[in-house]
C-alpha positions in Angstrom: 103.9 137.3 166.0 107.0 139.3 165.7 108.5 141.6 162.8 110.6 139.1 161.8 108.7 136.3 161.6 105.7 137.9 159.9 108.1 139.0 157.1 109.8 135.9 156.5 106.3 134.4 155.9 105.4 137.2 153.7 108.5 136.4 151.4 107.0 132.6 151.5 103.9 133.3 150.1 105.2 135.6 147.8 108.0 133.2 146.3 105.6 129.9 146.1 103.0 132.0 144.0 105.7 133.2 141.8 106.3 129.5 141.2 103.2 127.8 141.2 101.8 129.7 138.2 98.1 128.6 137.0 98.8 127.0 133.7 96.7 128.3 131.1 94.5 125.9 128.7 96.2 126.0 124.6 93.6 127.8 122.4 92.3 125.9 119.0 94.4 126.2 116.3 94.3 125.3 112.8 97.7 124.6 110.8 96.7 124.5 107.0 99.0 123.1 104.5 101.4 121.8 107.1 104.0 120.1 104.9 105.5 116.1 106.5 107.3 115.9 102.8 109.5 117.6 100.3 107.0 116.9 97.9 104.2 119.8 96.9 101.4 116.9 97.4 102.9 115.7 100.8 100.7 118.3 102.9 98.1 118.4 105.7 95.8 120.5 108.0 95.9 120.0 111.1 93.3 121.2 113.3 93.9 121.3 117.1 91.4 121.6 119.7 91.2 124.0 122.7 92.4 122.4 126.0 94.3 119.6 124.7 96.7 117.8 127.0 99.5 114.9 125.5 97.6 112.5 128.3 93.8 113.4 126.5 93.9 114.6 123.4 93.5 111.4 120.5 94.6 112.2 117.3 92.3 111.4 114.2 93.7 111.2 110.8 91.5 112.0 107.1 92.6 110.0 104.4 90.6 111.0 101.3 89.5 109.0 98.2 89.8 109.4 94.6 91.1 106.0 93.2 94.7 107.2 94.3 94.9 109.0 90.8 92.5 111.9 92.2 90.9 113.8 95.1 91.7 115.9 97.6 91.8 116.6 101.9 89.6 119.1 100.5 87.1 115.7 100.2 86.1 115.8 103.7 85.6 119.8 104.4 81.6 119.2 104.8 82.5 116.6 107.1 84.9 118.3 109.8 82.4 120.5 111.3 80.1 117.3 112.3 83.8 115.2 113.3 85.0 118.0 115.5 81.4 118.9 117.1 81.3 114.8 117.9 84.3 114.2 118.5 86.0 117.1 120.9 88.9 115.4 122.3 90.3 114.8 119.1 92.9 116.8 117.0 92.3 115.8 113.4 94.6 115.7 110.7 93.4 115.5 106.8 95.8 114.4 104.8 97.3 114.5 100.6 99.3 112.6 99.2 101.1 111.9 95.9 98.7 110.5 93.4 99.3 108.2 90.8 99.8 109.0 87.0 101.0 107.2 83.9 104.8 108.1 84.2 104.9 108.9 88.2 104.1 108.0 91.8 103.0 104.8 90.7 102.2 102.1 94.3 103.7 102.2 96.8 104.0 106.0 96.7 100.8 106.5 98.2 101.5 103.7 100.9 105.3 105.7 101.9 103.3 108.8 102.4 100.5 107.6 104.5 103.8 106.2 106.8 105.5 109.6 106.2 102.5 111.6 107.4 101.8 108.9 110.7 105.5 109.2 111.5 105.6 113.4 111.1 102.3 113.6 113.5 104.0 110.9 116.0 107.3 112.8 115.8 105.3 116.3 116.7 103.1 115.2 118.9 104.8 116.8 122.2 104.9 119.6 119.9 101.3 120.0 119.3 100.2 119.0 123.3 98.6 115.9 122.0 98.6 111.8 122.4 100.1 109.3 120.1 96.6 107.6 120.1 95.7 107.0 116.7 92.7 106.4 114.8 92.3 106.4 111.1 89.1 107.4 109.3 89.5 106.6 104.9 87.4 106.8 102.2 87.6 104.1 99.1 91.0 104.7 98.1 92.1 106.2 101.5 90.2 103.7 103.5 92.9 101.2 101.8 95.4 103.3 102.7 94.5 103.5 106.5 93.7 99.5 106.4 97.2 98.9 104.9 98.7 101.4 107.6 97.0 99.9 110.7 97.4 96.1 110.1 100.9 96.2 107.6 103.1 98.5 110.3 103.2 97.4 113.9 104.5 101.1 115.1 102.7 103.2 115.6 100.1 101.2 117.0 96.5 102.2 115.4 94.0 102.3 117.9 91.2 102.0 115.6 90.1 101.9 111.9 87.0 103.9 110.2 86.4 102.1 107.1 84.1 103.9 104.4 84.1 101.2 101.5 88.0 100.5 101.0 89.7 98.4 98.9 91.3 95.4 100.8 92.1 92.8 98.4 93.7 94.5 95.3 93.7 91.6 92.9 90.0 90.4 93.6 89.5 94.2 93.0 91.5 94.1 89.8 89.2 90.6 88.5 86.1 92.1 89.8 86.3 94.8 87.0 85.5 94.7 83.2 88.5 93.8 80.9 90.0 96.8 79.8 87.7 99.4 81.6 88.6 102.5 82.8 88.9 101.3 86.3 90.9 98.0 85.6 93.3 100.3 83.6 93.4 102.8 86.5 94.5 100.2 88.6 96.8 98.7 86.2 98.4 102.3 86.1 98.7 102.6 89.6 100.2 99.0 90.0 102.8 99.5 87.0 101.1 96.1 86.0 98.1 93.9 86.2 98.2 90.8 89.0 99.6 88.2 86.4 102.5 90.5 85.7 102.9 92.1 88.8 102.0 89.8 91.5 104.1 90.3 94.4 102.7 94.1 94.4 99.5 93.4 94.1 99.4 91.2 97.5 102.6 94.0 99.4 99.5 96.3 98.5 96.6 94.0 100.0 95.5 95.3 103.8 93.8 91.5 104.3 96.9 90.2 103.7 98.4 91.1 106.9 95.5 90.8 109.3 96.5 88.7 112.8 95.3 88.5 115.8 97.0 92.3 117.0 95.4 94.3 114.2 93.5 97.3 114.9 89.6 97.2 115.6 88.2 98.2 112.4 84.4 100.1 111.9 83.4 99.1 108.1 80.7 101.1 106.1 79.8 99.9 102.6 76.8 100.8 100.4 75.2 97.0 99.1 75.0 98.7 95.3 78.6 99.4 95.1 80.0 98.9 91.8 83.6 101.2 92.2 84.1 98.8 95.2 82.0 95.5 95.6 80.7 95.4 99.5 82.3 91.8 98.9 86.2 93.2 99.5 84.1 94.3 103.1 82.4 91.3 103.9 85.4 89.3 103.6 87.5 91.7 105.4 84.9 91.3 108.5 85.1 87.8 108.4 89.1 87.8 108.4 89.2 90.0 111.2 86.3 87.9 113.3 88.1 84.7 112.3 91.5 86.3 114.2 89.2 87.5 117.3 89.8 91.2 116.3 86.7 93.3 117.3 85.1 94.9 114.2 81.9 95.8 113.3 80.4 96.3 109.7 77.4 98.8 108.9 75.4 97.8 105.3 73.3 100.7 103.5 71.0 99.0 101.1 70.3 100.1 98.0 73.6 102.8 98.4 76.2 103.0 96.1 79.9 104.5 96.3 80.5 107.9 97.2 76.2 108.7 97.4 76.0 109.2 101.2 73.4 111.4 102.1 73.7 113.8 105.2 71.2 111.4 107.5 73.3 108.2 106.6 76.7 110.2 107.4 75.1 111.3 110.7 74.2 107.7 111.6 77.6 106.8 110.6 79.4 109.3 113.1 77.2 108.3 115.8 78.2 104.3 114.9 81.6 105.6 115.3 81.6 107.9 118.2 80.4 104.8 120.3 83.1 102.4 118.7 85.8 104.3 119.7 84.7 104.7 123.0 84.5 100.8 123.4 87.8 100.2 121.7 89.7 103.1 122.3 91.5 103.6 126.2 
């Protein structure tokens, strides 16, 4: 080989490592209090895991309970060390939002920011090196919320549903409690009316109501001694969604009531769930 032709290949080898750099996998991160509103409530942590790729990485979103008047992301910190340990292709977002009161953020507030937070994670996806492959995981109130979110808004599409004893017809919920209790006026609050006087809200705000044939698979978990939110409102939400062909699957704890979950049953449940994503899923 001469001088000059050993060079020239020198310079070759050189120039393609220079660029064909070894891309480096993204640490974890956590993002706490990441705001998706103008609002102090409109806030959420975001917790990104190591290696993620926008072709891999899912994205799983908290919604906490509280009977949209209370509660807190804060609701599911004992949980995210058993979600991320199961589920470690996921980034996981836990979510606030504007609870109701008396004189403010009466429904559909809590509905507007449930969209507003979907759309901001959509939106920042590319961002955060993640997919726009959705699932939704709510408790009680926030299981509502991530019902009425997956089956009431075609875009984004939500893969899936985790549903831990949410609300999905509010009127029946409305009749199923005592005249004039605390959580019939709660609701009454939180609908600026009761269904008689405020009808057309009280069915907008009803996730059964806009079940078809595309809505979301939908996991269901619901304690039998429920009396916050009758395992009825779940039953007939499984049937619904059989009746339209839509895979779901519902999971009843006997003798469990709302909110009482010990750690074995939540461990069950994760389990339950880790294998019906990865049957519904892609």
């Amino acid at each position: 080989m001469n001088k000059l032709v050993f060079i020239l290949l020198t310079i070759c080898l050189v120039s393609c490592k220079k660029t064909n750099p070894v891309e480096q996998p993204w640490p974890s991160e956590t993002l706490a209090d990441i705001s998706y509103g103008s609002d102090a409530a409109q806030k959420m942590d975001i917790y990104l895991p190591a290696g993620r790729s926008v072709d891999s990485t899912r994205l799983m979103i908290l919604v906490h309970g509280g009977g949209w008047n209370s509660g807190d992301k804060s609701d599911f910190t004992s949980n995210l060390p058993s979600l991320r340990l199961k589920f470690p292709n996921y980034a996981i977002a836990n979510i606030n939002y504007r609870l109701a009161t008396i004189t403010a953020n009466h429904f559909p507030a809590q509905e507007n920011d449930m969209k507003s937070a979907v759309d901001y994670l959509v939106q920042k996806a590319p961002n955060y090196r993640i997919s726009q492959k959705i699932v939704l995981v709510g408790a009680s109130a926030g299981a509502h919320l991530a019902l009425l979110q997956a089956y009431k808004y075609s875009y984004p599409k939500i893969e899936a549903v985790v549903d831990f004893f949410g609300p999905t017809d509010i009127a029946d919920l409305h009749n199923f409690y005592r005249s004039g209790s605390e959580y019939q006026n709660g609701l009454q609050i939180l609908m600026n009316g009761s269904p008689t006087t405020n009808s057309f809200l009280y069915e907008q705000s009803s996730p059964i109501k806009y079940i078809t044939s595309q809505s979301s698979p939908t996991i269901i978990f619901h304690g039998s001694m429920d009396n916050v939110v009758p395992v009825a409102e779940s039953m007939t939400l499984s049937n619904k969604l059989s009746s339209f062909g839509v895979a779901n699957e519902m999971i009843r704890y006997p003798n469990v009531g709302h909110e009482v979950w010990s750690l074995q049953i939540m461990n069950e449940a994760f389990s339950k769930i880790e294998s019906f994503l990865k049957a519904n899923v892609n």
